[in-house]
Biotite code that builds the C-alpha atoms (Angstrom):
import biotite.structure as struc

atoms = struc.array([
    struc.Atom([64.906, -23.536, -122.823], chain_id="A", res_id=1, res_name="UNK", atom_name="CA", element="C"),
    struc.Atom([64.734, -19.846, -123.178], chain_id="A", res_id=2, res_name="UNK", atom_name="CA", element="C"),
    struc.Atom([61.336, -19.719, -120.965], chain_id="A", res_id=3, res_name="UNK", atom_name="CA", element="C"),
    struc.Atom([62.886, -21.580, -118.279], chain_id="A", res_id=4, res_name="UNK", atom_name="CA", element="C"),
    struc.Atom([66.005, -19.666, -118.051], chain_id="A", res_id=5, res_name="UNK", atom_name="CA", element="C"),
    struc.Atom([64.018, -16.803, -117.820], chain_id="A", res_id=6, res_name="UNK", atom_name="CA", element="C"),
    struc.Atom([61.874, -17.821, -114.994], chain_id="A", res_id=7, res_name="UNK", atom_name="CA", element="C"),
    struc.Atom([64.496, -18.701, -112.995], chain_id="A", res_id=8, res_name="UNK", atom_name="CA", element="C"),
    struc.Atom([65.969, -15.470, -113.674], chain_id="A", res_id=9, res_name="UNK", atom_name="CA", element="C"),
    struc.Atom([62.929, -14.020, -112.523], chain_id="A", res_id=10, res_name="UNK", atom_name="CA", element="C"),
    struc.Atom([62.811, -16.644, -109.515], chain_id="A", res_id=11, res_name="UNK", atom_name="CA", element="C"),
    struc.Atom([66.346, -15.234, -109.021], chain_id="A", res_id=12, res_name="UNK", atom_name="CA", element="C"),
    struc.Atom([65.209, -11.307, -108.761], chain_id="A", res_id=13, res_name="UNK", atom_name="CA", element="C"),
    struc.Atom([62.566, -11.695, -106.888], chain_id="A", res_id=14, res_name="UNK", atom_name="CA", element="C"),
    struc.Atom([64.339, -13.948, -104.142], chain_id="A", res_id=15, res_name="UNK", atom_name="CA", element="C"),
    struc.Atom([66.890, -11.104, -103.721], chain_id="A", res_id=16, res_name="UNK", atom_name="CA", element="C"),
    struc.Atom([63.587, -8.207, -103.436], chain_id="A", res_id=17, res_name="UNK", atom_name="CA", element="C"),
    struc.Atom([63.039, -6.901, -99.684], chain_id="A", res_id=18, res_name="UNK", atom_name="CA", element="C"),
    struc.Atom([59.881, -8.794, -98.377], chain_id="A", res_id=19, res_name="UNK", atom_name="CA", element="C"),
    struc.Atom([59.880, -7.056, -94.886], chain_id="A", res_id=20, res_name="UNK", atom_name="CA", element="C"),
    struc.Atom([56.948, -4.741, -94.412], chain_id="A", res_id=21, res_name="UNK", atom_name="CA", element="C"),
    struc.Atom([57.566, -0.686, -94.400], chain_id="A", res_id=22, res_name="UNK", atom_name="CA", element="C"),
    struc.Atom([55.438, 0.968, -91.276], chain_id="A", res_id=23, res_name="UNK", atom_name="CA", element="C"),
    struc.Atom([55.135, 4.965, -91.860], chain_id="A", res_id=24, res_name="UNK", atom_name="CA", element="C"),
    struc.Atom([54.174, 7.583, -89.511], chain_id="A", res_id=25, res_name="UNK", atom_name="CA", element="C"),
    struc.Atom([52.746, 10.726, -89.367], chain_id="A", res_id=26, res_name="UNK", atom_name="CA", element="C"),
    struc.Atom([52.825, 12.844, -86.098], chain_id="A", res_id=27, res_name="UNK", atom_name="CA", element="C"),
    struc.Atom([49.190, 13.661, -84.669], chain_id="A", res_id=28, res_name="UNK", atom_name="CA", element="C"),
    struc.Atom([47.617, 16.352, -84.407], chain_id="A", res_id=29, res_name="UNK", atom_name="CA", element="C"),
    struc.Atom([47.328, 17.092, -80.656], chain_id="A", res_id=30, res_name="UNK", atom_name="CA", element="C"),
    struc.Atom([45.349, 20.384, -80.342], chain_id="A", res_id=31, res_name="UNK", atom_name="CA", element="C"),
    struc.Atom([42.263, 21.105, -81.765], chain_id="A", res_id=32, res_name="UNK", atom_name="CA", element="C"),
    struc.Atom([41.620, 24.275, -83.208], chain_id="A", res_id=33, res_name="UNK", atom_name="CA", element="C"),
    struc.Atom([38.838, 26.154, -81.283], chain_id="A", res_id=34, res_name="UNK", atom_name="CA", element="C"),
    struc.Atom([35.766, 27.202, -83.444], chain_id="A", res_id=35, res_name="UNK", atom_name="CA", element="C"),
    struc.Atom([36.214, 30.914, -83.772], chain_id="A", res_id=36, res_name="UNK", atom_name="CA", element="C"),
    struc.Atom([35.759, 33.828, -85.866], chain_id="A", res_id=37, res_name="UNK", atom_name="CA", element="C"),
    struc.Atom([38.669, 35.117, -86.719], chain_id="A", res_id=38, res_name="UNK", atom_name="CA", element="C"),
    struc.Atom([37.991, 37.327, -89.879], chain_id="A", res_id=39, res_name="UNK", atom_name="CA", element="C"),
    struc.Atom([38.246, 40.614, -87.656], chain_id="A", res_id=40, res_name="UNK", atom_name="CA", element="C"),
    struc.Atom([41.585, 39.491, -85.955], chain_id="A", res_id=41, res_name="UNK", atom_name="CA", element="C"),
    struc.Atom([44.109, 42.443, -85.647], chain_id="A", res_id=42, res_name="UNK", atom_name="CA", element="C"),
    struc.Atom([46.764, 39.286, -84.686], chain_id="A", res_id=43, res_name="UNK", atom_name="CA", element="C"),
    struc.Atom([48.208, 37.454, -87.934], chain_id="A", res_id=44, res_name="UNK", atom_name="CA", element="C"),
    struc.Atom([50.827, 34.773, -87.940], chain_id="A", res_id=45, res_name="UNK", atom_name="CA", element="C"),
    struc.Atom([52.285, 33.212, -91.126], chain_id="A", res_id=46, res_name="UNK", atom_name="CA", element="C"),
    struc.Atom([54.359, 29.941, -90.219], chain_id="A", res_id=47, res_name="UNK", atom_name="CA", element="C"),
    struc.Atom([56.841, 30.863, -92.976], chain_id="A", res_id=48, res_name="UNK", atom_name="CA", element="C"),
    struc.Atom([58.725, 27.356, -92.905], chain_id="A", res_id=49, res_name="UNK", atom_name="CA", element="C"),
    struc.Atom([59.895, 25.203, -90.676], chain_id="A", res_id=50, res_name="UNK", atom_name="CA", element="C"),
    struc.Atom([63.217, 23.003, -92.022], chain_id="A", res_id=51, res_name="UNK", atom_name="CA", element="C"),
    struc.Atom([64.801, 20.234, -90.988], chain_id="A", res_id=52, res_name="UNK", atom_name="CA", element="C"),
    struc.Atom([68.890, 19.263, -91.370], chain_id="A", res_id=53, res_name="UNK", atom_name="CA", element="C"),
    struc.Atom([69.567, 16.593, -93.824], chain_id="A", res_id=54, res_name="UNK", atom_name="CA", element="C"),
    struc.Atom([69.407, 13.615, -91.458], chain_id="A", res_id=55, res_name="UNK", atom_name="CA", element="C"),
    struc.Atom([66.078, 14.878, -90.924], chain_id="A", res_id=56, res_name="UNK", atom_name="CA", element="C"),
    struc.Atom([65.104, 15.767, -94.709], chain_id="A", res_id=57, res_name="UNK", atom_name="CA", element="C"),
    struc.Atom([65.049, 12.063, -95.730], chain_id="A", res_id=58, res_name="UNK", atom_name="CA", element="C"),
    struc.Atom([62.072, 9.324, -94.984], chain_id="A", res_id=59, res_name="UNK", atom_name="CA", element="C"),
    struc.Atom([63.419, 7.586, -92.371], chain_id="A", res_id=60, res_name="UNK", atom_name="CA", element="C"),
    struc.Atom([62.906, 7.636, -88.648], chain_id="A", res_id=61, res_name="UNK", atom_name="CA", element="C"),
    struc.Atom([65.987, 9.248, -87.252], chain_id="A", res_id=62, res_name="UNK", atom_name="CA", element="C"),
    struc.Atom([67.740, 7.398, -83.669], chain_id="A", res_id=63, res_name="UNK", atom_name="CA", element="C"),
    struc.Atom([70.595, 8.389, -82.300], chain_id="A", res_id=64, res_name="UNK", atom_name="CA", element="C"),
    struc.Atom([72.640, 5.378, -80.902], chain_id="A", res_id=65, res_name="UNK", atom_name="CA", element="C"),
    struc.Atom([75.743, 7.166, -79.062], chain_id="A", res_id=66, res_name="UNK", atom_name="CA", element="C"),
    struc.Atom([76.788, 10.682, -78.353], chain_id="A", res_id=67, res_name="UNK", atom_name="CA", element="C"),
    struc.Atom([77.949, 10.960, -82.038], chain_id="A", res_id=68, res_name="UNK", atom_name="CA", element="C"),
    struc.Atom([76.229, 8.427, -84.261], chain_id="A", res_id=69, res_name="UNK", atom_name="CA", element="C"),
    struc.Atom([72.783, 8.584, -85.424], chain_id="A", res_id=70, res_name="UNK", atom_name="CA", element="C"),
    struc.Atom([70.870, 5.695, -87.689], chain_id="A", res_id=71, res_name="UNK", atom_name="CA", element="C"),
    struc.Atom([67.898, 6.295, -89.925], chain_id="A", res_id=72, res_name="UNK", atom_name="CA", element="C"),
    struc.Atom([65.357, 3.477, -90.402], chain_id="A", res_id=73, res_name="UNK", atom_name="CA", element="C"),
    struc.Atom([64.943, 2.222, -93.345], chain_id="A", res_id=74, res_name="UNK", atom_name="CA", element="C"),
    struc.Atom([61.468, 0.548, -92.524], chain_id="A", res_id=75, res_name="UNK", atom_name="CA", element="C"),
    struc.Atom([60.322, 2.866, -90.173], chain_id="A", res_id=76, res_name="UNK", atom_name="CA", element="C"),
    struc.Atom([59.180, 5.705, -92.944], chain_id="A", res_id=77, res_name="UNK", atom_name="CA", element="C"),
    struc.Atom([57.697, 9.651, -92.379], chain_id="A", res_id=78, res_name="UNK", atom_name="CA", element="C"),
    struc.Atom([54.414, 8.958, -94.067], chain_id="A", res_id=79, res_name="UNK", atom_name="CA", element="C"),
    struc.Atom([54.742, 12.486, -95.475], chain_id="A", res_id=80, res_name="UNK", atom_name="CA", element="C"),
    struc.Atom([57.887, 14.592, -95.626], chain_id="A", res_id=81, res_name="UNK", atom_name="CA", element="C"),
    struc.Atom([58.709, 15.590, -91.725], chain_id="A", res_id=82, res_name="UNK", atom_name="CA", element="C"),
    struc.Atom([59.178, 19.168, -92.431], chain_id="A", res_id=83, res_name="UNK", atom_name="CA", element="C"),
    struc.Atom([55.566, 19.850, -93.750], chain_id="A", res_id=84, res_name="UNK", atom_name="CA", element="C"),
    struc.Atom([54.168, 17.749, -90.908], chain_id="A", res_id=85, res_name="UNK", atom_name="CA", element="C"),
    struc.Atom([56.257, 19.936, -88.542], chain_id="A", res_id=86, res_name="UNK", atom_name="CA", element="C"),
    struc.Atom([54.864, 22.865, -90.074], chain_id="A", res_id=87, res_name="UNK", atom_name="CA", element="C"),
    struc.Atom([51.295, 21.598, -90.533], chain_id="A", res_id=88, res_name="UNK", atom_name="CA", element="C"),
    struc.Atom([51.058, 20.418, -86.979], chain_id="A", res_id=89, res_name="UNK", atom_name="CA", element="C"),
    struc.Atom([52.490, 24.048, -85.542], chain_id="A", res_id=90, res_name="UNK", atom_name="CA", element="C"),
    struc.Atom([49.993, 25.812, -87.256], chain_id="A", res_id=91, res_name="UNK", atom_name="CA", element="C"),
    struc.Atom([47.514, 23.698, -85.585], chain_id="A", res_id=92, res_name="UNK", atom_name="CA", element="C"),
    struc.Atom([49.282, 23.515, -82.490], chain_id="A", res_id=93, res_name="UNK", atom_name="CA", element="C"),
    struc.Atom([49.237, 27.536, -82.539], chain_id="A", res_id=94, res_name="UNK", atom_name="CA", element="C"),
    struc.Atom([46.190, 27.689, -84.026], chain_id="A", res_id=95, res_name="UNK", atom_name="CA", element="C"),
    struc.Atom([44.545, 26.326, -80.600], chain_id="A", res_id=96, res_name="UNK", atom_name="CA", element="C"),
    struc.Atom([46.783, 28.135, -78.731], chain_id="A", res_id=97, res_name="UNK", atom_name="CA", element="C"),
    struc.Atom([46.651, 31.257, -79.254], chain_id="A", res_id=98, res_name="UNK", atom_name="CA", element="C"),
    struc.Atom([42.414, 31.772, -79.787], chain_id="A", res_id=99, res_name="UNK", atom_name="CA", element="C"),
    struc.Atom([41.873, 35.360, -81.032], chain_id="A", res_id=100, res_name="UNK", atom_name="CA", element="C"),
    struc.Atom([45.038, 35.196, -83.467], chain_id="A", res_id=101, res_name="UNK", atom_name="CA", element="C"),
    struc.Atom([44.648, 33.644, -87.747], chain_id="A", res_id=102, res_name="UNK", atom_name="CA", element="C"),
    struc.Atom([47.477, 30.935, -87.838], chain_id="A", res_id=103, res_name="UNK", atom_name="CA", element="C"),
    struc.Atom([48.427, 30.363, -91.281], chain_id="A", res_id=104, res_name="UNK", atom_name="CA", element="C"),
    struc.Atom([50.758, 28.545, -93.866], chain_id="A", res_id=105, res_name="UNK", atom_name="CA", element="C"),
    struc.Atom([50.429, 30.325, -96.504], chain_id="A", res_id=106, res_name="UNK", atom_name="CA", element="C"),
    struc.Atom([51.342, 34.823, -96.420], chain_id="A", res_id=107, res_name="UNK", atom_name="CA", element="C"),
    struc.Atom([48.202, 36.704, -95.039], chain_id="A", res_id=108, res_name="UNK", atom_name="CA", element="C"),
    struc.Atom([49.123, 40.515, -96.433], chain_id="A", res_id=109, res_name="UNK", atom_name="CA", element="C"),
    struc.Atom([51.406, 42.987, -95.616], chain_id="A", res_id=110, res_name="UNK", atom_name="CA", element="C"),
    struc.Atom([50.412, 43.877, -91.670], chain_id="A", res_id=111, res_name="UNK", atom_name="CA", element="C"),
    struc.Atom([51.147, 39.774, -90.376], chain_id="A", res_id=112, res_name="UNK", atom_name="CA", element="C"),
    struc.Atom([54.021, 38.951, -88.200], chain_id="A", res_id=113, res_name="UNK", atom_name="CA", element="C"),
    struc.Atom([56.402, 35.891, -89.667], chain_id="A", res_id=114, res_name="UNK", atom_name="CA", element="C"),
    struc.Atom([57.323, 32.700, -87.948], chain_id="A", res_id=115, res_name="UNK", atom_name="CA", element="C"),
    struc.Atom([60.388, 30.743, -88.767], chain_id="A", res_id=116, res_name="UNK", atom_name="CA", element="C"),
    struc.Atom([61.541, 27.754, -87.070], chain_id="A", res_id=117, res_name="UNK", atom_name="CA", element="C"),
    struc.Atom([64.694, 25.937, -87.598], chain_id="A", res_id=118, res_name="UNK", atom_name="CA", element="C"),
    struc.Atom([64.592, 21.891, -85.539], chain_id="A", res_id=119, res_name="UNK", atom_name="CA", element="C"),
    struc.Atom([67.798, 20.848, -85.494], chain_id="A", res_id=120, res_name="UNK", atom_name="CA", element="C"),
    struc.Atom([66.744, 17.715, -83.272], chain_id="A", res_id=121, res_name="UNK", atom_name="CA", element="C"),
    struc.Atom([63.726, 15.798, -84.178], chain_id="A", res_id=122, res_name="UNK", atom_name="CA", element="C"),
    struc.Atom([64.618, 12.151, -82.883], chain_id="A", res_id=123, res_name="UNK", atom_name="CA", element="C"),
    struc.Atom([65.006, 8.865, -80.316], chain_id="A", res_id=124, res_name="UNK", atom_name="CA", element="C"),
    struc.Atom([68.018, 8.410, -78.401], chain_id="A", res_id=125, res_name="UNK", atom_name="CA", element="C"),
    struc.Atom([69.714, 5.521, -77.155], chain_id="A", res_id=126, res_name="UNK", atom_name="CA", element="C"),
    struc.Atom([68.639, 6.087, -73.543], chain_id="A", res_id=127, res_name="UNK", atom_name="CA", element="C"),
    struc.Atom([65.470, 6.305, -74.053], chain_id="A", res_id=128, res_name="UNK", atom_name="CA", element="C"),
    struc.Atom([64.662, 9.908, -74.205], chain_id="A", res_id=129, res_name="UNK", atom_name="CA", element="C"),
    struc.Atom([63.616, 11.874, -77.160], chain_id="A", res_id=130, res_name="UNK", atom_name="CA", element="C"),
    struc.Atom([65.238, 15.106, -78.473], chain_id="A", res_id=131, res_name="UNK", atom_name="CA", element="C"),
    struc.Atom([63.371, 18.223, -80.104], chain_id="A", res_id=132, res_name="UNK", atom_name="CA", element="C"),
    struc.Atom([65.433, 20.890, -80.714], chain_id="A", res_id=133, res_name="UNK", atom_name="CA", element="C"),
    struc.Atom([66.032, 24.242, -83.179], chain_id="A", res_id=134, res_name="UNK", atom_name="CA", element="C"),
    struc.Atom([65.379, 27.993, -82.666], chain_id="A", res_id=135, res_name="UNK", atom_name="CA", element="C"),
    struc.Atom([62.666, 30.004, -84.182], chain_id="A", res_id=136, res_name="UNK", atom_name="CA", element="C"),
    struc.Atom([62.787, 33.532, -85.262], chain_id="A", res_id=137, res_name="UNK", atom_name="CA", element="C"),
    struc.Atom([59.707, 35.943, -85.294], chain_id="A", res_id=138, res_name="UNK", atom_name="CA", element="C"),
    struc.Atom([59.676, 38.626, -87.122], chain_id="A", res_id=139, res_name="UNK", atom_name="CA", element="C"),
    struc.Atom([57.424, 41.134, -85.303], chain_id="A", res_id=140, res_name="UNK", atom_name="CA", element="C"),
    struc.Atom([56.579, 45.222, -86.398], chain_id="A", res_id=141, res_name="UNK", atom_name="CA", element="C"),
    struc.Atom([59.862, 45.803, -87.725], chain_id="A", res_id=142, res_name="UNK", atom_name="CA", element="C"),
    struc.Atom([61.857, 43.912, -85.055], chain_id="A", res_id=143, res_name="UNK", atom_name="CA", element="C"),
    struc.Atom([62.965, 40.279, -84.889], chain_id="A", res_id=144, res_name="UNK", atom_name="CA", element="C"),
    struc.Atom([63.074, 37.929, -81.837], chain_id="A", res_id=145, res_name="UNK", atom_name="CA", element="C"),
    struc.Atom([65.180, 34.861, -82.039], chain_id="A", res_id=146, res_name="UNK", atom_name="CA", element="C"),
    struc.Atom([64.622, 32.062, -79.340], chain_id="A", res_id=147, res_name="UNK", atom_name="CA", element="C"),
    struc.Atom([66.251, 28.601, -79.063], chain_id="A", res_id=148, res_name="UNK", atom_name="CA", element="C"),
    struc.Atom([63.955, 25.311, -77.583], chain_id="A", res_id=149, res_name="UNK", atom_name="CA", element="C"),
    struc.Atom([65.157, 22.106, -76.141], chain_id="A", res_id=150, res_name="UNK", atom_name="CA", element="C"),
    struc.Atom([62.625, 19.355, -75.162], chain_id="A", res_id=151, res_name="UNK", atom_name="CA", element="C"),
    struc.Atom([63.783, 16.017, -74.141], chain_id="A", res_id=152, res_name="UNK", atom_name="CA", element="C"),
    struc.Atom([60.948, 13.381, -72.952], chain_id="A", res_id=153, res_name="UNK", atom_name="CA", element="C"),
    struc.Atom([61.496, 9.818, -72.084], chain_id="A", res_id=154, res_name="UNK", atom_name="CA", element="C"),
    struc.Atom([59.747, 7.880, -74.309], chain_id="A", res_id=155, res_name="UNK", atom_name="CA", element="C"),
    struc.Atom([56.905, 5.596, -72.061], chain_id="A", res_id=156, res_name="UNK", atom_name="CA", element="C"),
    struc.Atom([57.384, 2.415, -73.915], chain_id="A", res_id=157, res_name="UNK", atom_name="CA", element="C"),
    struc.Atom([59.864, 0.729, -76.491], chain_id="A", res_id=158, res_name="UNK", atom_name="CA", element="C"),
    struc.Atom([59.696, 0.655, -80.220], chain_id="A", res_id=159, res_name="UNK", atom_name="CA", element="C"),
    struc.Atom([58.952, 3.541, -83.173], chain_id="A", res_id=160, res_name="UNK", atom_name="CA", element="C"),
    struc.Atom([55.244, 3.798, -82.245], chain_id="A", res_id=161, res_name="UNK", atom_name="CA", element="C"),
    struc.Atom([56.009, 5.357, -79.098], chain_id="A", res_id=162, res_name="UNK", atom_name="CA", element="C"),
    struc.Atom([59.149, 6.879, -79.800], chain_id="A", res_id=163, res_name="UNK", atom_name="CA", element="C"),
    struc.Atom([56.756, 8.733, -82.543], chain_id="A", res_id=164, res_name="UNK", atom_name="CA", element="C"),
    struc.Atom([53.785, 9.606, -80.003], chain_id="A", res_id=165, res_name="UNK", atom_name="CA", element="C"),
    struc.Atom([56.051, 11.284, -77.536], chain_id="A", res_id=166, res_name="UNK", atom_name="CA", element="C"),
    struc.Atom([58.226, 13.458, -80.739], chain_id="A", res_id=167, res_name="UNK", atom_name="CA", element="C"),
    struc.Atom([54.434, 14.876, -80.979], chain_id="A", res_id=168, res_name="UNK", atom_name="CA", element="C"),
    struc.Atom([54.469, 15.528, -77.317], chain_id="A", res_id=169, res_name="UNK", atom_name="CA", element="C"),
    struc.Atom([57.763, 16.921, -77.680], chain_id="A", res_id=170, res_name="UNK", atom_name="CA", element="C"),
    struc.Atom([56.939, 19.080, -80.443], chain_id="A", res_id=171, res_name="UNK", atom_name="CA", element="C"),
    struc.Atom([53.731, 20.085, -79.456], chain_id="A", res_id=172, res_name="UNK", atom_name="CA", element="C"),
    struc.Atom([55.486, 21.006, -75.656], chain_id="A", res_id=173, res_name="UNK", atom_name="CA", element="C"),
    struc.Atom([58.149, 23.320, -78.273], chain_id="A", res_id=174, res_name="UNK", atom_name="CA", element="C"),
    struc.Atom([55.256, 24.822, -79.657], chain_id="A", res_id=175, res_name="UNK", atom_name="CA", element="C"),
    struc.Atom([53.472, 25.723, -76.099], chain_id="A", res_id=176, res_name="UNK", atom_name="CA", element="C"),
    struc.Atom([56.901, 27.861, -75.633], chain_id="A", res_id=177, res_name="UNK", atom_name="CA", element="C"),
    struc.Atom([56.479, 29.879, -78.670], chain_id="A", res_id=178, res_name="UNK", atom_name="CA", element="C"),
    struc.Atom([52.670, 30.376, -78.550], chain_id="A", res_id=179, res_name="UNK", atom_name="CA", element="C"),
    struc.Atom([53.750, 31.772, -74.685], chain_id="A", res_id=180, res_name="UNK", atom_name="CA", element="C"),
    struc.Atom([56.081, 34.281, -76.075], chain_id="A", res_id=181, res_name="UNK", atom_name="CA", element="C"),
    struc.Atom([53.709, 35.363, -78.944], chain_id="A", res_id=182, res_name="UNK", atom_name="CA", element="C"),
    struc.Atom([50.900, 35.699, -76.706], chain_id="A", res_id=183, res_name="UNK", atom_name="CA", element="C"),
    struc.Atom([53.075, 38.971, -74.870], chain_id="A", res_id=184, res_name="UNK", atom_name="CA", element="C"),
    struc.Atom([53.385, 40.440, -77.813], chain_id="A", res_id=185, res_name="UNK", atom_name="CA", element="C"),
    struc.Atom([51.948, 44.340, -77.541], chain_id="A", res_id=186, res_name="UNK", atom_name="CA", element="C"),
])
């Protein structure tokens, strides 16, 4: 009697358990890194950090279904945490866009300038578009330039595939405006 009751117990539990399949994502990266030698570069970039609000922090695929409310999937997953692919992908992105300069994640020495980006928007939208959004600060000889982005795309074709594939877009469009205001740097 005791086996049964706990196999139906067990029947029970396992009933209740979530059988719907989990899709994660992580954003492509876009631009290739051109084949360079860069050990004699006088240009150095550390990509300090780039962070993410708390909607953002957590695994789920953020969507924003009205002006004020925004929804985060619970089966539509970051495959890795966003903020390190934000980061990873931006120091590719930069990587290939500014040839001639060492792109890095991790602190170069003393003479590098410092990159710090803060995306407030990462995410779908009911109409739609996507949203990327932040600022980034440089930190440049002594002096520190602070610039704000907006990129909204419409997204091409329903669902969380392409809602992901234009983010990257998105992103990697955010990332073309920064690498433009780096390359005037004296």
């Amino acid at each position: 009697m005791k086996k049964w009751l706990a196999f139906a117990v067990a029947a029970a539990l396992s009933a209740c358990s979530s059988s719907e399949n989990k899709t994660y994502y992580q954003l492509p990266v876009v631009a290739q890194p051109v084949a360079q030698s860069q050990t004699l570069s006088n240009h150095q970039l550390w990509v300090d950090q780039v962070t993410v609000p708390d909607f953002l922090a957590g695994n789920g695929v953020a969507y924003q279904t009205t002006d004020v409310q925004y929804v985060i999937a619970t089966q539509n997953l970051w495959a890795s945490p966003l903020d390190q692919q934000l980061r990873n992908t931006l120091v590719a992105n930069l990587s290939a866009q500014l040839p001639g300069w060492v792109i890095s994640s991790q602190p170069l020495g003393s003479e590098q300038d410092v990159l710090s980006v803060n995306v407030t928007g990462f995410h779908g939208r009911y109409d739609g578009r996507v949203i990327v959004s932040g600022e980034w600060l440089l930190y440049h000889r002594g002096q520190i330039s602070k610039r704000p982005f907006w990129v909204e795309l419409k997204q091409e074709q329903d669902g969380y595939d392409a809602m992901v594939s234009t983010l990257s877009r998105a992103w990697q469009q955010a990332t073309q405006g920064v690498s433009g205001q780096i390359s005037r740097l004296p």
